[in-house]
C-alpha positions as CSV (number, residue, x, y, z in Angstrom):
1,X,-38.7,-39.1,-216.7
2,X,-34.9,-39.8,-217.7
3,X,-32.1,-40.5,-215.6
4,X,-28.5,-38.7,-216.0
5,X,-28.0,-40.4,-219.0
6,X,-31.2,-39.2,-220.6
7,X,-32.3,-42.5,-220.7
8,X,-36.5,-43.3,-219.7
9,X,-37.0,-44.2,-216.6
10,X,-39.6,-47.2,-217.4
11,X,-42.0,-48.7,-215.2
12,X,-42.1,-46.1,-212.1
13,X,-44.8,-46.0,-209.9
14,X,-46.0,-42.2,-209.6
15,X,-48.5,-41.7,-207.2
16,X,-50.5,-37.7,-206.9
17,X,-52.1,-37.0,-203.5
18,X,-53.5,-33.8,-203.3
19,X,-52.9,-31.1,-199.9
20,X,-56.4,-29.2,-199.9
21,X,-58.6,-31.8,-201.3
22,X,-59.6,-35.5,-201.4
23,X,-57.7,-36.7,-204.4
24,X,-55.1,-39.3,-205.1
25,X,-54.0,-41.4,-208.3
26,X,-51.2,-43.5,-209.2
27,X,-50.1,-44.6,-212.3
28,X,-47.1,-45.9,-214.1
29,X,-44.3,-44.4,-216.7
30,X,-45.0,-46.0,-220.5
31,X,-41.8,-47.0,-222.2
32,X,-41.0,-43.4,-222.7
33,X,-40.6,-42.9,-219.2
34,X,-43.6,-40.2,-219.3
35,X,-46.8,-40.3,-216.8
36,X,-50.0,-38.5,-217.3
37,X,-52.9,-37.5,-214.7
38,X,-56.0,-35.5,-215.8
39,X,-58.8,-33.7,-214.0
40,X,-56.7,-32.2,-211.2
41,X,-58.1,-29.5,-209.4
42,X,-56.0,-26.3,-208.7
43,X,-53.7,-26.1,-205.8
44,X,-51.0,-28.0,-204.4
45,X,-50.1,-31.7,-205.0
46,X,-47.4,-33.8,-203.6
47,X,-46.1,-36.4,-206.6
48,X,-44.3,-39.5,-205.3
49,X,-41.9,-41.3,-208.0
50,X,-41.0,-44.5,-206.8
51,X,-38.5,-46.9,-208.9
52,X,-38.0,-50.7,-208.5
53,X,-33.7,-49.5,-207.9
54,X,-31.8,-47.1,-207.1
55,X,-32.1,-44.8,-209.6
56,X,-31.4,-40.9,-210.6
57,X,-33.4,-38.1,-208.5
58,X,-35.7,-36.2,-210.5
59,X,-34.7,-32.0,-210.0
60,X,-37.5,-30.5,-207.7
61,X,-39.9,-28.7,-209.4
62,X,-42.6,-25.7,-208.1
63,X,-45.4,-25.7,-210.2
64,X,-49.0,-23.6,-209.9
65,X,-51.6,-25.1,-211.3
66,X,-54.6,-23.3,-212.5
67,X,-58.0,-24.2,-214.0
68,X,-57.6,-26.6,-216.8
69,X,-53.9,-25.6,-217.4
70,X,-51.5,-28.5,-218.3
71,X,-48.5,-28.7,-217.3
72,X,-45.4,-30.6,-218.6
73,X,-42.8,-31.9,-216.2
74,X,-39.1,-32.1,-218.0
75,X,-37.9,-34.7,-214.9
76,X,-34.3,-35.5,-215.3
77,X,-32.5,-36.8,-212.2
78,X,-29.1,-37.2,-211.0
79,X,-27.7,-39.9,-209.0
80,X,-28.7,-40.9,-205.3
81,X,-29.0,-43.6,-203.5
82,X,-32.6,-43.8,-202.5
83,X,-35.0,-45.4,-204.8
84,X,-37.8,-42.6,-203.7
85,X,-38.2,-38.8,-204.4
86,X,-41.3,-36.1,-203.9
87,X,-42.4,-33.0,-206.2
88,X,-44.2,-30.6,-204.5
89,X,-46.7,-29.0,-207.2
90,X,-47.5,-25.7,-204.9
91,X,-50.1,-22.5,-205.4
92,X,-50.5,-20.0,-203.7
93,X,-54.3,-19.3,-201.7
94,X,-54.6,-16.7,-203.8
95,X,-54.1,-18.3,-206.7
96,X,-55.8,-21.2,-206.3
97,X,-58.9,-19.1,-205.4
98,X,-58.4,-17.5,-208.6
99,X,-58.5,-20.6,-210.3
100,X,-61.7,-22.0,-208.6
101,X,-63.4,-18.8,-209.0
102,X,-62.8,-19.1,-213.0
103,X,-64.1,-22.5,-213.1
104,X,-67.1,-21.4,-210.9
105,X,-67.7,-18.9,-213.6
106,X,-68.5,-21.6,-216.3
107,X,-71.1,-23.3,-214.1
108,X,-74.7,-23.4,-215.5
109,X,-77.6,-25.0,-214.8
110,X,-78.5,-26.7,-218.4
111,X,-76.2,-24.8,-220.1
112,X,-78.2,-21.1,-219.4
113,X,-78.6,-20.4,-216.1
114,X,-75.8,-19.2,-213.8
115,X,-74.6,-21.0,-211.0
116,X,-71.4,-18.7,-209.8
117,X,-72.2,-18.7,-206.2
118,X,-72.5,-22.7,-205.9
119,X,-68.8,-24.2,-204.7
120,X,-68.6,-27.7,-205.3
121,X,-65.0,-28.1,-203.7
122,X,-65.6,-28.6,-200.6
123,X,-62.4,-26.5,-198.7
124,X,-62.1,-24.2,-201.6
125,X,-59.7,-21.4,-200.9
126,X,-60.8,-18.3,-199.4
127,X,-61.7,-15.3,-201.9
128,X,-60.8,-12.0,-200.6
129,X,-62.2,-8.9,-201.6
130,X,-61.2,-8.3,-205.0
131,X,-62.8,-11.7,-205.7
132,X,-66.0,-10.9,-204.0
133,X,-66.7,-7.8,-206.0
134,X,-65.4,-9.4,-209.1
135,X,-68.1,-12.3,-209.0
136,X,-71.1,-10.3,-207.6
137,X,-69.9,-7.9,-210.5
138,X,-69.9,-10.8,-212.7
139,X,-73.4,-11.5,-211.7
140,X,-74.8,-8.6,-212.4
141,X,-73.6,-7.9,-215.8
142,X,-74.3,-11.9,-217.1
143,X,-76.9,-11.8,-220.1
144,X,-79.5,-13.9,-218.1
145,X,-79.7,-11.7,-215.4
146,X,-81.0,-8.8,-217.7
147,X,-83.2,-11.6,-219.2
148,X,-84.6,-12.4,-215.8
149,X,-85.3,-8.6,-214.9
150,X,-87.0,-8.0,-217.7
151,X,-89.6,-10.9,-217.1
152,X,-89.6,-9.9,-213.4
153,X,-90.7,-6.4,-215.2
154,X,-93.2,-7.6,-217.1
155,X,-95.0,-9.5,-214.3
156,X,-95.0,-6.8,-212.3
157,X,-96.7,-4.4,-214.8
158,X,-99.4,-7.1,-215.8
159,X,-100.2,-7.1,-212.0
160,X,-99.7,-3.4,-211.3
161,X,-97.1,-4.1,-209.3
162,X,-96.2,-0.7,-207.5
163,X,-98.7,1.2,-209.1
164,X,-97.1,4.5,-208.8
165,X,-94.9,3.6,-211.6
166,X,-97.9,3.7,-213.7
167,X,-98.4,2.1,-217.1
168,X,-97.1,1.9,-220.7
169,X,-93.9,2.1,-221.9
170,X,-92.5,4.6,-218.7
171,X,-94.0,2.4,-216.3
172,X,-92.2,-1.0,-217.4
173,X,-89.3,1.5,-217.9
174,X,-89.7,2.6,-213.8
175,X,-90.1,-1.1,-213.3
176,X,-87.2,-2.6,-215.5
177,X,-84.2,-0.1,-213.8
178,X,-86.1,-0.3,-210.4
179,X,-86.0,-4.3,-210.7
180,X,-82.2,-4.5,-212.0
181,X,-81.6,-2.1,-209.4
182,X,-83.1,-4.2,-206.8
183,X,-80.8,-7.4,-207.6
184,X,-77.8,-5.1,-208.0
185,X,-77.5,-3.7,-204.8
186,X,-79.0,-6.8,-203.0
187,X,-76.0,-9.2,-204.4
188,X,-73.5,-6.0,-204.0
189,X,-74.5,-5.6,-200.3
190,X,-74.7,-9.0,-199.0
191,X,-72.4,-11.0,-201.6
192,X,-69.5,-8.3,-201.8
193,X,-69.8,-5.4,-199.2
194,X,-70.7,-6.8,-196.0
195,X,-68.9,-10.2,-197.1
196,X,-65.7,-7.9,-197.4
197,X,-66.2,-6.1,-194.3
198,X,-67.0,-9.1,-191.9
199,X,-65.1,-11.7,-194.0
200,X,-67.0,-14.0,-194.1
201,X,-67.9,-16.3,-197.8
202,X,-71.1,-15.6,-199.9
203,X,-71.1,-19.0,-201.5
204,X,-72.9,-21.9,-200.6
205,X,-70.9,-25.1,-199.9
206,X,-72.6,-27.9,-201.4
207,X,-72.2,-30.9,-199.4
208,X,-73.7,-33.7,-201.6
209,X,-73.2,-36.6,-198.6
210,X,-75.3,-37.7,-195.4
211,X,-78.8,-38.7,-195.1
212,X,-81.3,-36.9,-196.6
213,X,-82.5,-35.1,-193.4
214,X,-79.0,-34.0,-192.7
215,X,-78.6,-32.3,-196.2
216,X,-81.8,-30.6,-195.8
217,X,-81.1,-28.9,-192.7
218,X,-78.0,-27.9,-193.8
219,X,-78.9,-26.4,-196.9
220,X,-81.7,-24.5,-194.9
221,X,-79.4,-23.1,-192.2
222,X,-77.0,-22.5,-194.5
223,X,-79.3,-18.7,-195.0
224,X,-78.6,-18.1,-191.3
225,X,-75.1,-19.4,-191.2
226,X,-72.2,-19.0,-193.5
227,X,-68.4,-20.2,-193.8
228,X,-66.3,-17.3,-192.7
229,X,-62.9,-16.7,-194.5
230,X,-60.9,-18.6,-191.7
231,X,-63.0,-21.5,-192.4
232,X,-65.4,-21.3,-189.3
233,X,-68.7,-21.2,-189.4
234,X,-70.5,-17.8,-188.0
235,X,-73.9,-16.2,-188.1
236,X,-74.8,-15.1,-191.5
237,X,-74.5,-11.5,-191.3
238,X,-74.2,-10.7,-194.8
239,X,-77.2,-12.5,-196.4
240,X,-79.5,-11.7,-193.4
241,X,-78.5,-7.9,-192.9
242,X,-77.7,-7.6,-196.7
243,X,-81.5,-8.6,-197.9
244,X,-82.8,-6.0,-195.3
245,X,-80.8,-3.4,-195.9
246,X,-81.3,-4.2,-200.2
247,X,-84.8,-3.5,-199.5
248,X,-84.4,-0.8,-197.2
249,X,-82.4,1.1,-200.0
250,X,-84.6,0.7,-202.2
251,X,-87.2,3.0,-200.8
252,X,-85.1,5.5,-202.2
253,X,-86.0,4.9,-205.5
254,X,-89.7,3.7,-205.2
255,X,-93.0,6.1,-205.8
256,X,-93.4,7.6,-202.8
257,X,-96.9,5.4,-202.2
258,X,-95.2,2.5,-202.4
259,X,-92.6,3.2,-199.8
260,X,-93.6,1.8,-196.6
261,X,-92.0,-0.5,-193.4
262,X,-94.0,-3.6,-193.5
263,X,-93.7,-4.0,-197.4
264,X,-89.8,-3.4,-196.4
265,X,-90.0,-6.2,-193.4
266,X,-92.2,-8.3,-195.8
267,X,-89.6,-8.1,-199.0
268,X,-86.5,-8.3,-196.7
269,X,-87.8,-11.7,-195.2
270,X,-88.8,-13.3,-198.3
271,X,-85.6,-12.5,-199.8
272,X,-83.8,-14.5,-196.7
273,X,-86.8,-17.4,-197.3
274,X,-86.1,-17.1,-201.1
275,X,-82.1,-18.0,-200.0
276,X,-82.8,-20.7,-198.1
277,X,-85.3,-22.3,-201.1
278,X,-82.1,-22.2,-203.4
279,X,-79.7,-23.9,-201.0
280,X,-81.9,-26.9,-201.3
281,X,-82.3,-26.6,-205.0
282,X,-78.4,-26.1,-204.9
283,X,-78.1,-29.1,-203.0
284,X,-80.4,-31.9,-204.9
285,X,-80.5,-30.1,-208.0
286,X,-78.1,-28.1,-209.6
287,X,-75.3,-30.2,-209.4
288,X,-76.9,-32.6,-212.2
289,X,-78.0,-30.1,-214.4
290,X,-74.7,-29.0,-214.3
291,X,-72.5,-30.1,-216.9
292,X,-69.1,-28.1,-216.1
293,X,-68.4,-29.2,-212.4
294,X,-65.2,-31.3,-212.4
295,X,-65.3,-35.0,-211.5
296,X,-63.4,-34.2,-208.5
297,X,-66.1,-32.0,-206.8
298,X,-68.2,-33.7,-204.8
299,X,-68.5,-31.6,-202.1
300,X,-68.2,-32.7,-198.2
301,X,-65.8,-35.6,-198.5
């Protein structure tokens, strides 16, 4: 910071409160007049300068701020009575979604195992559509995923699972595209489609605070009940429907022996079980095994 004369403005107090989430810092110009505050999340920030006298106004500056961008603030004021002056940093939703959706992208448990779907901001922004198909896209095409569908294949020839397939290299063939199939359409339909449609949020919030008993019941209804995109909470159409239909679909593609309704009842309630089991590993797990979630995210403030 420099005043009119381009000389530092030493010794200001700048404090950083941010709009969407539970943040704020303060700290003080160096000799130089310059002020430096790290791990801010994406969105919008209100930046309060505040100098012992009188001193120059710094010029207003709009500023979006993505995931892990830094930004550099040439303040230079001009003379005004009041010792006190605001920057508004400002994003747009979209934006900052965009920016949280990126950063999701680098979450993995250990390192390996993708953890896209798990939002550790709290009031993240909405995603819209694009968004939805982009990560459930991103999903599908990650290098574990084909990993895990190809152990998923083996098993099931070991066990003769869906024996119509039959054995040897054709039958793990069947098996493999069958099971990548399988995850495919089941993310598609209930993490992008029906999400889209009835705009409501596939991720799960991770709430991180509350007793024990609180968290639990929360990360098991959270299979059942969702965040919709105006922030409301709503039946969980899209996991509940989306699991169904998933298995529904894929009768399509199964031998025709293997093709009946209470295999299609049984699969589509063990994949809604299956959703609530990783809710509670999402809550009391996967945050410490992840090593890219930001300081700031702590979930529920």
């Amino acid at each position: 910071m420099r005043d009119a004369q381009g000389e530092p403005i030493v010794g200001a107090t700048v404090s950083v409160v941010g709009q969407e989430i539970a943040f704020t810092r303060v700290v003080m110009a160096d000799s130089k007049g310059a002020f430096a505050v790290g791990d801010l999340a994406p969105g919008n920030y209100k930046v309060t300068i505040d100098t012992e006298d009188s001193r120059d106004r710094p010029v207003l500056v709009d500023v979006s701020l993505g995931a892990g961008e830094r930004r550099e603030l040439p303040i230079i004021g001009a003379r005004v009575a009041s010792s006190r002056t605001t920057v508004d940093v400002n994003a747009r939703p979209g934006e900052i979604a965009e920016a949280q959706l990126k950063q999701q992208e680098t979450q993995r448990l250990l390192g390996i195992v993708p953890n896209f779907y798990s939002s550790y901001i709290w009031n993240a922004a909405p995603m819209n559509s694009r968004q939805k198909f982009m990560l459930t896209l991103r999903s599908n095409t990650d290098p574990f995923n084909f990993l895990l569908v190809a152990t998923l294949a083996g098993l099931e020839q070991k066990h003769d699972t869906f024996p119509g397939y039959g054995q040897g290299g054709e039958g793990y063939a069947k098996r493999f595209a069958a099971a990548y199939t399988d995850t495919m359409v089941s993310k598609m339909v209930s993490r992008a489609i029906l999400p889209s449609i009835l705009h409501q949020d596939p991720r799960y919030f991770y709430r991180g605070s509350g007793s024990v008993r609180t968290r639990i019941i929360y990360a098991l209804t959270s299979a059942v009940i969702c965040r919709g995109d105006n922030g409301r909470l709503q039946p969980n159409y899209s996991q509940v429907l989306g699991s169904f239909a998933a298995t529904g679909i894929a009768n399509l593609y199964r031998a025709p022996g293997d093709r009946t309704a209470s295999l299609t009842l049984r699969n589509g309630l063990a994949m809604t079980a299956s959703a609530a089991v990783q809710n509670l590993i999402r809550e009391f797990v996967s945050r410490k095994l992840t090593p890219n979630v930001p300081a700031f995210a702590n979930g529920k403030p």
